[in-house]
C-alpha positions in Angstrom: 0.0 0.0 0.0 2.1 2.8 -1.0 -0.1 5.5 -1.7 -3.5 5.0 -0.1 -6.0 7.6 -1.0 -8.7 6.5 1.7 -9.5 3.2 3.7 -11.0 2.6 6.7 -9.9 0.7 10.1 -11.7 -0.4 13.0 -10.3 -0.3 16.7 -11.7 -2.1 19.6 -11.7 0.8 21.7 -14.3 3.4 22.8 -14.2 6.8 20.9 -12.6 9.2 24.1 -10.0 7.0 24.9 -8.6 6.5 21.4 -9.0 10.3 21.2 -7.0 10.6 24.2 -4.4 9.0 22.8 -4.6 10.1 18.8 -4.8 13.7 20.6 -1.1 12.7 21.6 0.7 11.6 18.5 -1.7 13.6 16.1 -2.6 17.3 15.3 -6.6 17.5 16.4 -9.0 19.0 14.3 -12.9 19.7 15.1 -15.6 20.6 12.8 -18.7 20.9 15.0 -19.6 17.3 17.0 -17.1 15.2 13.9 -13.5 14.9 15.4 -10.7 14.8 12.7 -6.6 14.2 13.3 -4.3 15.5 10.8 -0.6 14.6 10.2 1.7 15.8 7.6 4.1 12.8 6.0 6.9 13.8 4.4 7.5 17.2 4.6 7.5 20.0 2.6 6.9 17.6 -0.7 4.6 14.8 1.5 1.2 14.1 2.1 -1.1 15.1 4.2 -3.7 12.5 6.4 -6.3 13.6 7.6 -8.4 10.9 9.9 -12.2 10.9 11.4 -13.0 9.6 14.2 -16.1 8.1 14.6 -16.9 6.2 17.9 -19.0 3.1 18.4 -20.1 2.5 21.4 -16.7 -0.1 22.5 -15.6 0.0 19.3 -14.3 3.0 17.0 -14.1 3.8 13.3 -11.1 5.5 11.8 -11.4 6.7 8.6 -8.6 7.5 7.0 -7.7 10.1 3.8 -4.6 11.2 2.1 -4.1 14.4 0.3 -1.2 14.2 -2.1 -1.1 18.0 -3.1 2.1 18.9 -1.8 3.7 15.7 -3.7 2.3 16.4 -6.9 3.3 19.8 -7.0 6.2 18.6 -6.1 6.6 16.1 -8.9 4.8 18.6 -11.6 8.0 21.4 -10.6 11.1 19.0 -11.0 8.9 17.8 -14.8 8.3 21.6 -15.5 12.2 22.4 -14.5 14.1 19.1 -15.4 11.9 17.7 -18.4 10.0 20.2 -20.3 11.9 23.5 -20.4 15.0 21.6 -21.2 13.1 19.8 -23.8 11.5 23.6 -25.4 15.0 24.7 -25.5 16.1 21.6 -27.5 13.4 22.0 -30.1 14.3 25.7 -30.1 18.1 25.3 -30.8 17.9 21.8 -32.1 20.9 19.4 -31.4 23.2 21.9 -30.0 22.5 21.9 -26.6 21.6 18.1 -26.4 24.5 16.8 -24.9 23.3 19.1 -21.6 19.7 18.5 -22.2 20.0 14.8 -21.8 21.9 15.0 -18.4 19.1 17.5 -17.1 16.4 15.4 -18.0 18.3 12.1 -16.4 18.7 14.0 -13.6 14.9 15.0 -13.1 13.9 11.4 -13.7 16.1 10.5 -10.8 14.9 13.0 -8.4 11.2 12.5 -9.2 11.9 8.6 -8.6 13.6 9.3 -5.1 11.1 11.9 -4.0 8.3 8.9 -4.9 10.3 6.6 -3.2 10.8 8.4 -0.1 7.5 9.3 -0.2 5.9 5.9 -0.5 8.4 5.0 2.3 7.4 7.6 4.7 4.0 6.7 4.3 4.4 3.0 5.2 6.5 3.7 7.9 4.2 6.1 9.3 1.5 3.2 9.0 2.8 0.8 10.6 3.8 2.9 13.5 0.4 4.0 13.8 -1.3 0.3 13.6 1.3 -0.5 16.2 -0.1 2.5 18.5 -3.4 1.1 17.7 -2.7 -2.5 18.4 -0.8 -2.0 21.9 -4.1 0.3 22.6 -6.6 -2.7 21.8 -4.5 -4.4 23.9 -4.0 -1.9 26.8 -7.8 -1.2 27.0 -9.0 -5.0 26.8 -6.6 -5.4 29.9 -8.0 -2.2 31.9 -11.7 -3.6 30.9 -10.6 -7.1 31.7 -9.8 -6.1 35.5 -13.1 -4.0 35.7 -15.0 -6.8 34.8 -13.5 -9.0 37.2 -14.3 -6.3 40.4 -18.0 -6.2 39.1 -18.6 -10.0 39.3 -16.4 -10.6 42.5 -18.6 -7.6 44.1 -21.8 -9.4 42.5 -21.7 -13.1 42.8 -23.4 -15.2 40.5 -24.3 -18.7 40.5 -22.3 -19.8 37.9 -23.6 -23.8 37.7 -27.2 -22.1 36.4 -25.5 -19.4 33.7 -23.3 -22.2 32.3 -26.6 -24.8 32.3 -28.8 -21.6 30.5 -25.8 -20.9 27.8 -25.7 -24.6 26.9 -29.2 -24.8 26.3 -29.4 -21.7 24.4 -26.1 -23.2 22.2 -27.6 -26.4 21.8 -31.0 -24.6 20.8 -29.2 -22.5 18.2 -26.3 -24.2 16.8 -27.0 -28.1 17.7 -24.4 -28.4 20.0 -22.1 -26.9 22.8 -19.1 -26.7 20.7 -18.9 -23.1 20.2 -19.5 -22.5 23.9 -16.7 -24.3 24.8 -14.4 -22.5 22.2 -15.4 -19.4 23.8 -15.1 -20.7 27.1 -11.3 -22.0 26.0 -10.4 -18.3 24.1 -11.3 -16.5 27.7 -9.4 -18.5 29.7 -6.8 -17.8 27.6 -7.0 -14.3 27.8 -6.4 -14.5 31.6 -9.8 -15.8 32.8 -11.1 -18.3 35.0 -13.4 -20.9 33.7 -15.7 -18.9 36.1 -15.3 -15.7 34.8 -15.4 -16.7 31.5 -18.8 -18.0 31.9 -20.2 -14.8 33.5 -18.5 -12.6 30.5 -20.1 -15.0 28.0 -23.6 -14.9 29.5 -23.3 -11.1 29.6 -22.6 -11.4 25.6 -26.0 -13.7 25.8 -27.9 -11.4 27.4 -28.3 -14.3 30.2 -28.3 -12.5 33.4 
């Protein structure tokens, strides 16, 4: 993906405490209620992404969009300066100044290939770092809600023989067996769970109270 010009990403975490952190790392824009970030990539001769935020209740949507202005002026100077003048003044004075043209138009080609390099690179780069932000976030915020969850069902015991007996009959009922339940059960506990807990979070998913 080297020059994206919009795509959208999802992030498992509510709306104000990604802003938090995009607030951080990120130039923050608003237009009325809609929240915007903006970063510019590359420089003087980058792009420039500009990403909404739109939250989800636990989950947020990140839209993202690139602006590639300063890049293609950029790119349209070094043609205009490297490529096309040199090229008038050839048809002008015909052959004699084409053993200096041809070094001038080499040397534009060149720097219009490093500029898109750098570019492209700069981009990737700045995407990965970003997905990383957002990954350790995910991360960070399933712990944090992890912990919560665990005070709540400590504080409000539960009898968990009855929730697990309602879920299986409500698996069996949909999907013809317990299979899935168990799968979930097995995912939780590996997430840090007890059997236990995994059972109350799952019924809470079920609406089984």
């Amino acid at each position: 993906m080297r020059f994206p010009t919009s795509f959208n990403r999802s992030v498992r975490v509510p709306g104000d405490y990604l802003s938090n952190v995009l607030s951080r790392v990120l130039t923050e824009v608003e237009r009325g209620e809609k929240k915007f970030f903006r970063s510019s990539i590359g420089g003087l001769v980058g792009a420039t992404l500009e990403i909404q935020l739109i939250p989800e209740g636990e989950v947020s949507s990140l839209i993202f969009s690139f602006n590639y202005g300063r890049f293609m002026i950029a790119i349209a100077s070094l043609f205009l300066l490297f490529i096309f003048i040199p090229l008038c003044f050839f048809m002008l004075l015909n052959s004699h100044v084409m053993h200096l043209i041809v070094p001038t138009v080499i040397a534009g080609l060149v720097s219009a290939l490093i500029i898109i390099y750098y570019i492209g690179h700069k981009i990737d780069c700045f995407l990965i770092e970003l997905d990383n932000i957002l990954l350790g976030l995910e991360s960070e915020y399933a712990r944090e809600k992890m912990s919560r969850d665990k005070a709540r069902w400590e504080s409000s015991p539960k009898n968990v023989d009855d929730l697990y007996r309602r879920l299986c009959e409500k698996y069996v009922k949909t999907w013809g067996s317990t299979y899935i339940l168990e799968y979930k059960i097995k995912e939780y506990r590996g997430q840090g769970l007890t059997r236990d807990e995994a059972i109350r979070k799952i019924s809470e998913e079920e609406g089984i109270f």
